[in-house]
N, C-alpha and C positions, 0 to 999 in steps of 0.2 A: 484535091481539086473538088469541090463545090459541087452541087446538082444543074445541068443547062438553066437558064433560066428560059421562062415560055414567054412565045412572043406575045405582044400584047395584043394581038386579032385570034390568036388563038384561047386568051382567055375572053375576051368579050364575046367569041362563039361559044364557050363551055357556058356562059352566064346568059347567053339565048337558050339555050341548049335546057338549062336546068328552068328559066320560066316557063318554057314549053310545058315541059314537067311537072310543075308547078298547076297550070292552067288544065292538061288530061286528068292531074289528079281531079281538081275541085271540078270536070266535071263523069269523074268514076271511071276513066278509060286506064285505067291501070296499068296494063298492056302496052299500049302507048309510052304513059308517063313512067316503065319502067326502062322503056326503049332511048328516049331523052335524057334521062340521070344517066343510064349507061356510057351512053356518047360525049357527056359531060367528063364523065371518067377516066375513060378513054383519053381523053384531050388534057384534063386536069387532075391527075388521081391523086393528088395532094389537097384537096380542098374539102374538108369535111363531112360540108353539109351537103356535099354529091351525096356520099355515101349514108348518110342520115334521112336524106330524101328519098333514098332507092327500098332502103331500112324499111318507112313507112307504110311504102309501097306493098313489100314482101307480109310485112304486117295485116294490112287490108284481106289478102291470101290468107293468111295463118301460117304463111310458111318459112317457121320459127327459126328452122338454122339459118335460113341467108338473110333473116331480120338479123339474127348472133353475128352471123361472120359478116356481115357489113356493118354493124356498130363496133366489133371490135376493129376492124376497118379505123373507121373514123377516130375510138380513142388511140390507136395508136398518133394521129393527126392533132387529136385535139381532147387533152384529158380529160375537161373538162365540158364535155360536151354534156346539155342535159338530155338533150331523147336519146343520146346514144346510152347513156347508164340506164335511162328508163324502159328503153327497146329493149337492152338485154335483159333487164332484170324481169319482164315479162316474159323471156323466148326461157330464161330457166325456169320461171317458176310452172312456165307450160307443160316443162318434163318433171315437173315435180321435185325442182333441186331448189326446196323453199328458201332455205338459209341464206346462200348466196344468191336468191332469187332478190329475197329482201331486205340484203345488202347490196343491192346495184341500188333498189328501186330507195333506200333510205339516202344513198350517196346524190342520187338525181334530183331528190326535195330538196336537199341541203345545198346542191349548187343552184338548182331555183328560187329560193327563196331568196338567196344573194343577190342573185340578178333581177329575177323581176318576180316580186312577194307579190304582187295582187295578178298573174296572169293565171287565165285560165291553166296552161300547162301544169302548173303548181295546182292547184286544184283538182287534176286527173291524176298528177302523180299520188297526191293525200290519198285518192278513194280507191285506187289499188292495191296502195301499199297497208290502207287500213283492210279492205277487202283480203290482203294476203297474212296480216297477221291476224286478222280474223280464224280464217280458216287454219290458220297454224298452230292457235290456241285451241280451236274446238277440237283438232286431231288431239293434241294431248293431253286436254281436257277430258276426252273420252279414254284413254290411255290410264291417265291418272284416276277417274271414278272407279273405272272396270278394277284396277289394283287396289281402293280402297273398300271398296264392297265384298273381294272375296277376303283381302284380312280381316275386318270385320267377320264376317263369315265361321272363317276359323276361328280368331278369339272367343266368339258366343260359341263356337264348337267344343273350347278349349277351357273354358267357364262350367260348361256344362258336364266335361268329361271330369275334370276336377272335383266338383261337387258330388257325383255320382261315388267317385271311389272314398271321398272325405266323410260322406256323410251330413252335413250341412245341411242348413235349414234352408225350406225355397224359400223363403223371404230372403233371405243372405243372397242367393242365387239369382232372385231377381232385382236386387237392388246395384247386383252387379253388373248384370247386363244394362240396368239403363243408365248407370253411368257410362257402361263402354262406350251406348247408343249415341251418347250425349259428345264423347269427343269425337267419334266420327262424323259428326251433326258439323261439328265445329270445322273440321278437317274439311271438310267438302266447300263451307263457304265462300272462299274465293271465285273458287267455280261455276257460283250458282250468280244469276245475272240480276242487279240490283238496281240503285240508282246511282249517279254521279255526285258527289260533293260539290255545292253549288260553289264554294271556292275555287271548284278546276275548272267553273264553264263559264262559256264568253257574255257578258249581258244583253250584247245583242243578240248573237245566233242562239244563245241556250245552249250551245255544242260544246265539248270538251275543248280546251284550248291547243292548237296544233303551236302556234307560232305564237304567242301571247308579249305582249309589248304595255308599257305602264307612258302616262302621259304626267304633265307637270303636275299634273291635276292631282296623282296619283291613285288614277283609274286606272285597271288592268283592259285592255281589248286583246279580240283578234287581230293580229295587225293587218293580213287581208283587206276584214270586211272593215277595219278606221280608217286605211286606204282611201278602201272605194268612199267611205263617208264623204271623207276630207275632198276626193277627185270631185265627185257629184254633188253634192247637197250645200260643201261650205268647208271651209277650214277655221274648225271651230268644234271644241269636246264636244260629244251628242250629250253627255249629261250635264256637266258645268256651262256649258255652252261657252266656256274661256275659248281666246283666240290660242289658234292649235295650227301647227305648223308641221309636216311630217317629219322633217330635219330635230324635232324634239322626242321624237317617238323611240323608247328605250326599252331593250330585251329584258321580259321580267325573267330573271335565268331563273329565282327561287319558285315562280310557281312552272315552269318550264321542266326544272326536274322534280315536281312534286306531283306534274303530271306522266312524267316518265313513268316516275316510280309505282303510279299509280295502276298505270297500263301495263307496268310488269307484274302488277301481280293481278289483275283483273281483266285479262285480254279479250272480254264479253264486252266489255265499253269501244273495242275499236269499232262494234257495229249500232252502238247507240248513237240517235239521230233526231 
């Protein structure tokens, strides 16, 4: 036997119920508008965005588990929810459980940009999630230095005790040490913060491309900021100025994963801007 179904004065009370909510939020009464999502719940608890609204709420607070346990709430309702991957992957990366932090908040861009690529939401989820792989890289970034600097260390250690017992000429001695110098020079590179290859950045913003889309034209953009181009200014390339239609706009995947690849091995570019 099936779940009751709810009469229909009682959802059109849970749907005053969550404007309300709505309305305390935008104007800061928290407290309030976490008293109305409640009560929406209460009346509706199968409705997602109850529990993604109350989410927000808990958010504004910082008080991360009942953002967690009410987004997972809501994915159990709706898998595909985006603030509910995006709430959570905040409330872990708050206790420091980065991995899965930035596996919610990578799963939240990738159902956003499906749904709707030029909204802002999509745009807060990129600067967190570059903001968390930021910070995830310099952690081991530093991990990674601190271990190449004492092997180094040791090798010139290990060069030099060599020498000692060999007898060796210090010209020998020290032609050895600056080659070691020289591959640890090499060795650290990744690490050390550079510039972008102007093939991975968008010709508009100058940014690294997040979502990168190719036009008939065979112009690479942000597909975001060709978006807004196309919504605002005209539908029409900004460079060819050919007539341009979004329905034409196609995922360039080769430089899409060549800027993956890029950012996997350069993780100082998620904070270039």
């Amino acid at each position: 036997m099936g779940p009751a179904l709810i009469p229909e004065s009682v959802l059109k009370q849970a749907e005053m119920l969550k404007q309300d909510g709505n309305t305390y939020f935008k104007k800061d009464r928290i407290g309030a508008a976490i008293d109305a999502y409640t009560e929406a719940i209460v009346l509706c608890p199968n409705v997602a965005v109850y529990w993604t609204n109350r989410a927000l709420c808990y958010k504004r607070r910082n008080e991360w588990r009942k953002v967690e346990d009410d987004c997972r709430k809501a994915l159990q309702l709706d898998n595909n929810s985006v603030k509910a991957h995006y709430m959570i992957g905040l409330a872990l990366l708050d206790r420091e459980e980065f991995a899965e932090g930035i596996k919610q908040l990578e799963k939240s861009l990738e159902l956003g940009r499906g749904a709707h690529p030029a909204s802002y939401m999509v745009e807060e989820i990129w600067q967190e999630l570059a903001k968390a792989k930021y910070s995830d890289w310099e952690r081991c970034s530093i991990k990674r230095l601190d271990a190449l600097y004492k092997l180094e260390e040791a090798c010139e250690n290990a060069l030099r005790s060599y020498h000692s017992v060999d007898g060796s000429d210090a010209a020998g001695l020290l032609e050895q040490i600056s080659e070691l110098k020289e591959v640890f020079r090499k060795a650290v590179l990744p690490d050390v913060p550079s510039e972008v290859p102007d093939h991975l950045c968008c010709k508009i913003t100058l940014d690294i491309y997040r979502d990168p889309v190719i036009t008939p034209s065979g112009i690479t953009y942000e597909r975001a900021v060709l978006l807004e181009h196309l919504h605002k200014v005209g539908k029409f390339d900004p460079v060819t100025r050919e007539a341009l239609e979004p329905s034409q706009l196609v995922p360039n995947l080769a430089i899409k994963e060549a800027v993956q690849a890029f950012l996997s091995e350069h993780g100082w570019a998620y904070k270039m801007r």
